[in-house]
C-alpha positions in Angstrom: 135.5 161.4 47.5 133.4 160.4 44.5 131.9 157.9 46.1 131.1 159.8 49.4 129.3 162.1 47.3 126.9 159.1 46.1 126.0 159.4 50.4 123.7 161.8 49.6 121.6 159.9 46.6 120.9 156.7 49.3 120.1 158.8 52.2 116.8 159.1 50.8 116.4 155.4 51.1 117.1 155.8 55.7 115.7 158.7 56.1 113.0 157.3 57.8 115.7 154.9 60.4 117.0 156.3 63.1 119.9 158.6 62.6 122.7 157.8 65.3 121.3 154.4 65.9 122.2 153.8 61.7 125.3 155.4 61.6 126.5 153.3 64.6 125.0 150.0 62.6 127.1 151.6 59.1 130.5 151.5 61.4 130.8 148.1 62.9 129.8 146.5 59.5 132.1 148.5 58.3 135.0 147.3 60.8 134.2 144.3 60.6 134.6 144.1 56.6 137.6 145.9 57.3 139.2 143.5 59.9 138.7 140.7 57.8 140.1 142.4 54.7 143.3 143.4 57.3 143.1 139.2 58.6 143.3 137.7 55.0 146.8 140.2 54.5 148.2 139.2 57.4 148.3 142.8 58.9 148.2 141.9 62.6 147.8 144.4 65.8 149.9 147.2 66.3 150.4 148.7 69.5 150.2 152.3 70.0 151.9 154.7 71.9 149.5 156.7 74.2 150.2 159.7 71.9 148.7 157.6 69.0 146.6 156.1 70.8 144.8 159.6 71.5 145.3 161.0 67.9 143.7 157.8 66.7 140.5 158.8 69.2 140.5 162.4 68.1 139.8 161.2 64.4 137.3 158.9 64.9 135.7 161.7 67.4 136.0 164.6 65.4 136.0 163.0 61.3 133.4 160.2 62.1 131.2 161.1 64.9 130.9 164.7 65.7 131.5 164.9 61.7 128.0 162.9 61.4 126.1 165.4 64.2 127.0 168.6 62.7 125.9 167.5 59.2 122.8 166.3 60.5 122.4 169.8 62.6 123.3 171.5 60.3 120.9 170.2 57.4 118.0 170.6 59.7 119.0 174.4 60.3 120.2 175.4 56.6 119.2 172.6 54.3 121.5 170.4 52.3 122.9 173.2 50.0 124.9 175.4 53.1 126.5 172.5 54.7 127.4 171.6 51.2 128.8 174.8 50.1 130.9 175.4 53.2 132.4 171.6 52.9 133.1 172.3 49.5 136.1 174.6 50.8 137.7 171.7 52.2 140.3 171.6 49.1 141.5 175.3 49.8 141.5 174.7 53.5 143.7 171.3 53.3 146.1 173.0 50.8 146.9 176.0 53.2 147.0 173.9 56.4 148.7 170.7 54.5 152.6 171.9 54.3 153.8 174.8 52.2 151.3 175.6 48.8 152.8 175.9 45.9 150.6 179.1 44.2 149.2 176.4 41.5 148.0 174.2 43.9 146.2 176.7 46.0 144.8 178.3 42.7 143.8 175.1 41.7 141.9 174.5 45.2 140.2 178.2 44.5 138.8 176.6 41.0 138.0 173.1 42.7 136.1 175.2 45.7 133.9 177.7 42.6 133.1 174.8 40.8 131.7 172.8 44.2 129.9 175.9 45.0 128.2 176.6 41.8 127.3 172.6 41.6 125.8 172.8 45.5 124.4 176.4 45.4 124.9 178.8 48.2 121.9 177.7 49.9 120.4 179.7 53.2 119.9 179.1 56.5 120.2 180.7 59.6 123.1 181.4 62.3 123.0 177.9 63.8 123.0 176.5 60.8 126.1 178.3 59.6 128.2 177.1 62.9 127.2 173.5 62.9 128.4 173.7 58.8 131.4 175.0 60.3 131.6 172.5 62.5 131.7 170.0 60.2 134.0 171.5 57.7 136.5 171.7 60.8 136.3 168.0 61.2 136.7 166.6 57.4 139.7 169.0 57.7 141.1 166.7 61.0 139.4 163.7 59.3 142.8 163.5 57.2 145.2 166.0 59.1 145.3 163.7 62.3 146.0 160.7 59.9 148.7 161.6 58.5 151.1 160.9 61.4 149.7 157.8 62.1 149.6 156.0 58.1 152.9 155.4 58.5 152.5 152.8 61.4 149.1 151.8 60.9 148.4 151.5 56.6 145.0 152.6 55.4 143.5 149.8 56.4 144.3 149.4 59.9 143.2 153.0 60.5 140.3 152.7 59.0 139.4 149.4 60.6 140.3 151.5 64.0 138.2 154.5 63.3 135.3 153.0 62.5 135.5 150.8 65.4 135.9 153.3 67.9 133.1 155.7 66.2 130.7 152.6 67.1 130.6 153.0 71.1 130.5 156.6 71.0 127.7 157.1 68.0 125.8 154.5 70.4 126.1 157.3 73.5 125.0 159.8 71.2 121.7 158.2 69.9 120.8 156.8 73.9 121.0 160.8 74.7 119.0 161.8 71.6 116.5 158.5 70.8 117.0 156.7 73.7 115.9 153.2 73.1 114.6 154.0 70.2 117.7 154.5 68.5 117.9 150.4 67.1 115.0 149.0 65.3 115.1 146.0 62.5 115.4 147.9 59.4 113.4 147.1 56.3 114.6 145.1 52.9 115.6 148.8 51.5 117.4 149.8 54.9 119.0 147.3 55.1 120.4 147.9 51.7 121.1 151.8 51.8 123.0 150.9 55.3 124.9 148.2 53.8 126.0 150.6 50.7 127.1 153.2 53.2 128.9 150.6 55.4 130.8 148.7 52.2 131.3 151.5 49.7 130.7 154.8 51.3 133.1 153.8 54.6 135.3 150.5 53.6 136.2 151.2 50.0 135.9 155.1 50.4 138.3 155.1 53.7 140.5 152.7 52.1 141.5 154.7 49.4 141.1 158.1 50.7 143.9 157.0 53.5 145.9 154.9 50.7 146.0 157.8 48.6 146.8 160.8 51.4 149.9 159.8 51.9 151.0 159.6 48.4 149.8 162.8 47.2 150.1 164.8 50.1 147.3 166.7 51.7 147.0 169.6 49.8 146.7 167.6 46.6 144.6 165.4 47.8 142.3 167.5 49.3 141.6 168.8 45.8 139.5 165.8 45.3 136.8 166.4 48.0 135.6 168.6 45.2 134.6 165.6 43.7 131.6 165.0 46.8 128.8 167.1 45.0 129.8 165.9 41.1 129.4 162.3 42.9 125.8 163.7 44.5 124.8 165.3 40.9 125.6 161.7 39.3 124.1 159.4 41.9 120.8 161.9 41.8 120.4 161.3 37.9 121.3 157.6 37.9 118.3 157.1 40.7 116.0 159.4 38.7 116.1 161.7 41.2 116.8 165.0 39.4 118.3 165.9 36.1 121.6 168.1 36.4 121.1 171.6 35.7 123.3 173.5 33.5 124.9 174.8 37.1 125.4 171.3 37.9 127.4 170.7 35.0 129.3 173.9 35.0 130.4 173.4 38.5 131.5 169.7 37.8 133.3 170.6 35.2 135.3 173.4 37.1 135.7 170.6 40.1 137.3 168.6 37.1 139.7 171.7 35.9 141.0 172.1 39.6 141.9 168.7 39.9 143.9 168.2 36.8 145.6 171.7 37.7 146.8 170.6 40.5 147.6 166.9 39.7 149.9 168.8 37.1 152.0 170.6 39.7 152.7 167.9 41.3 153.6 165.9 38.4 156.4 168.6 37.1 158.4 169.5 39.6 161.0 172.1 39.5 164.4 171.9 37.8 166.0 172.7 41.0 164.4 170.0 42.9 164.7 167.2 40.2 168.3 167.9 39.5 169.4 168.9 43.1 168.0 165.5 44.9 170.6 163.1 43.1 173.1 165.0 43.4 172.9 165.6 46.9 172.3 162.1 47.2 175.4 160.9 45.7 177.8 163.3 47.1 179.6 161.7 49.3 180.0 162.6 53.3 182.6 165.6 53.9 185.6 164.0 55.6 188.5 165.9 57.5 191.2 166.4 56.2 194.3 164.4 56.5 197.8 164.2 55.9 198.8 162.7 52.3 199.3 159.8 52.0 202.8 157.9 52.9 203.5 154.7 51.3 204.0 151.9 53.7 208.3 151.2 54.0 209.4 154.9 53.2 211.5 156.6 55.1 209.1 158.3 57.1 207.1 155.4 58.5 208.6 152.6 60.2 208.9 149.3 58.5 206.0 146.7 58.9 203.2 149.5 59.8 200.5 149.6 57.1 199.7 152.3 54.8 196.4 154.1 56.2 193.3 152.6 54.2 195.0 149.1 53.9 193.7 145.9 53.6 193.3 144.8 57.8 193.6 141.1 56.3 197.4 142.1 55.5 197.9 143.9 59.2 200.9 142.4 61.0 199.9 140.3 64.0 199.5 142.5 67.2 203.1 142.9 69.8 202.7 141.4 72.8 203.0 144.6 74.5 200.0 145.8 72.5 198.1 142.5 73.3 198.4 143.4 77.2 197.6 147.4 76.5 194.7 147.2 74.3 193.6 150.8 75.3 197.0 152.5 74.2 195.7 151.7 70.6 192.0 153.4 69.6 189.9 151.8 67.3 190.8 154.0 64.6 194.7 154.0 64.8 196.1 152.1 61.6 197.4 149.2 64.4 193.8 148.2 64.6 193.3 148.3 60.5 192.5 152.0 60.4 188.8 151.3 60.7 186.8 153.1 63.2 183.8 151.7 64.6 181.5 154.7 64.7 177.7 153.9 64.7 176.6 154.6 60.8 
């Protein structure tokens, strides 16, 4: 999330190129780094259901493309500072939408979300440009909500190859509607590089290890490090000598920073309960019915030859001929047939 922050800091650089027409160039570079990187690991193609194969369609619609209009909207409207603000809320919104909260984690998404909003400013802007920042803030939120169910089947890097791929057709609709024909033109030496930054580091590394990383520490958590987008603005900003950080600035990183560790921490230390409870109830073994006690094979109560119930089957007695011809008068789990029952584990 660091490095999505830096976004802002290059945009400067294609301001000037056409919006939809460079976003659609920044995702097929980006898939195609990304199907190479999936080629040379030997990830092939996995087929989708058609329930996947929507949910897979829905995120590249609503985290990549529409994701990419409302931003745009919603900066011309309000400026950079509201669609900043509301986005910075993406850490409380994942950790109440992402399971069950613990009250750590969502009072360490409360310090992440003052610390964003201190660094961005609260900005202004008119209705429009409220709605559009909602917009967006709606889908980052689906951006790693409808991935969840698919990283199991797909890895981060499949899914992020896919995405990006699919953003590519539709950004191009959206830019023939806005520019028209317009929308493509040969970009200069420093286009070129600010599109090839957002294509390799801002999409391919970025999506890489935002999806490696979701699955591992959960949503909630890791929503706590989209606080990290305006520290990573702030940074890029000074490297490029385009603003010093204001005392603000700083405060708000370093509340961004608080947040994070806070909740990395209760998720470190989980409860007695739950760290003692797991192997135990891993280890205890399945409940059984209950059963007569045991007889010892040539007593007085079971007939001579018949084997004690949990023998050895190598040391069974060959089979009577009258239960050779009647196979179904003995079931699998009656002590003729070893006493093992061939239930499906």
């Amino acid at each position: 999330m660091f490095l999505v922050g830096t976004l802002a800091g290059v945009s400067g650089v294609i301001q000037d190129y056409p919006i939809y027409g460079g976003q659609a160039l920044r995702y097929l570079l980006a898939a195609g780094v990304l199907f190479a990187v999936a080629r040379i690991a030997g990830l092939g193609f996995v087929r989708l259901t058609l329930r996947e194969t929507l949910l897979l369609v829905a995120l590249s619609l609503t985290g990549l493309v529409i994701f990419n209009v409302a931003v745009i909207e919603a900066t011309r409207h309000g400026g950079p500072a509201l669609v900043g603000t509301v986005l910075g809320t993406v850490p409380l919104a994942l950790a109440l939408l992402g399971g069950r909260p613990t009250p750590r984690v969502i009072g360490a998404a409360t310090v992440v979300v003052s610390g964003a909003t201190l660094a961005t400013g609260l900005g202004s802007g008119d209705l429009p440009g409220l709605l559009w920042s909602l917009v967006a803030l709606f889908c980052e939120v689906c951006f790693s909500l409808l991935a969840i169910p698919l990283l199991p089947k797909l890895g981060a890097v499949r899914i992020s190859a896919y995405t990006a791929t699919l953003a590519v057709p539709l950004l191009v609709v959206v830019g023939l509607l806005v520019d028209g024909t317009a929308m493509l033109r040969v970009p200069s030496p420093s286009e070129a590089l600010g599109l090839g930054y957002q294509s390799v580091i801002v999409t391919t590394v970025a999506f890489f290890l935002w999806y490696d990383a979701l699955p591992r520490l959960g949503a909630g958590t890791a929503g706590l490090f989209a606080g990290l987008i305006p520290v990573g603005a702030i940074a890029t900003g000074a490297l490029l000598g385009l603003g010093t950080p204001s005392v603000p600035d700083l405060i708000g990183a370093s509340l961004v920073v608080a947040g994070i560790v806070i909740g990395l921490s209760a998720t470190a230390s989980p409860s007695p309960a739950t760290a003692a409870g797991a192997p135990a109830a891993e280890a205890r073994p399945p409940a059984s019915p209950p059963s007569s006690p045991s007889v010892e094979a040539g007593s007085p109560t079971t007939p001579a030859g018949s084997p004690a119930p949990g023998a050895d089957p190598s040391r069974i007695p060959a089979l009577s001929p009258a239960a050779e011809e009647h196979p179904s008068a003995f079931p699998a789990s009656s002590p003729v047939n070893g006493g093992i029952s061939h239930r499906r584990s």
